[in-house]
Every structure is written in structure tokens, then in C-alpha cells.
N, C-alpha and C positions, 0 to 999 in steps of 0.2 A: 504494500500500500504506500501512496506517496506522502508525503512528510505533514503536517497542517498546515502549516505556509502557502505550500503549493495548492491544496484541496479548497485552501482558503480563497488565496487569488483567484482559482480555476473559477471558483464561485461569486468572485465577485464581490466581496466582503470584507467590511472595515474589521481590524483585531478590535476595536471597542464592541460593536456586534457581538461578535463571536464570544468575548471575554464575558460580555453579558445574557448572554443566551447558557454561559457555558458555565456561568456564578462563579467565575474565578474573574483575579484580578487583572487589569491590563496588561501589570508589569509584568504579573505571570506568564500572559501569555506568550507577551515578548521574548522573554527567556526561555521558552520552548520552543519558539520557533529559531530563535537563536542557537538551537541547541547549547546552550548556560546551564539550562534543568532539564533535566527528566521526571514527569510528571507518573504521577501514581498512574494502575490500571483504571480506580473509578474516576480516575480526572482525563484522563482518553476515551473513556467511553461519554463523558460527558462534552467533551469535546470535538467528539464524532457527532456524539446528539446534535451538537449546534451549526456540525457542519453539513445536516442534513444527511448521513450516512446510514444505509438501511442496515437493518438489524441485521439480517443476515452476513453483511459485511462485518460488522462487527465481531461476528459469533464467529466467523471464519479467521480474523485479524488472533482475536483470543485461542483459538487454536492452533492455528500456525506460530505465534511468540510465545505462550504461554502454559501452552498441555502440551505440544509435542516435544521441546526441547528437554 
């Protein structure tokens, strides 16, 4: 899957949106897209939420990073 940054742009969408859709902080999210931080799993999923990514993606994301390894 492509990085948030990207998913973001592709979409169209200001990091304040997203940061608010996503209930984290702007600065946060900056710093993730910055790779600075690496965010939890429930804070990708919530920021998959905001990026409008279907579940199914998601479920697939969490198994590919996170059960098969």
C-alpha cells in the first residue's frame, strides 16, 4: 500500500482534513508522513478511515504487516 502522503495527495486533501477526520493532531500527522513517527496500528487504521480506504483494504494491509510476519 502507498504511504499516507501519497493516498492523501492522490485524494486531494489538506493534512488538516485528514488530521481531523483522523482525531489526531496536525503535527502528528506531519510527522508521519515525514516518516519522524511511526504511528500505532489503531492510529492507521484511523487514518485509513479518513482516507477513505475500504475495509477490506484495510483487513488485507493488517495481514500482510501484521499476522503474516
Amino acid at each position: 500500500m502507498k504511504d499516507f502522503k501519497t493516498l492523501r495527495k492522490e485524494r486531494g486533501l489538506t493534512q488538516q482534513f485528514v488530521a481531523d477526520k483522523a482525531n489526531i493532531s496536525l503535527r502528528q500527522l506531519v510527522r508521519i508522513e515525514k516518516k519522524e513517527s511511526f504511528p500505532s496500528l489503531e492510529t492507521k487504521i484511523l487514518l485509513f478511515k479518513a482516507l477513505d480506504i475500504s475495509e477490506s483494504e484495510i483487513i488485507k494491509y493488517i495481514i500482510d504487516n501484521y499476522i503474516k510476519n
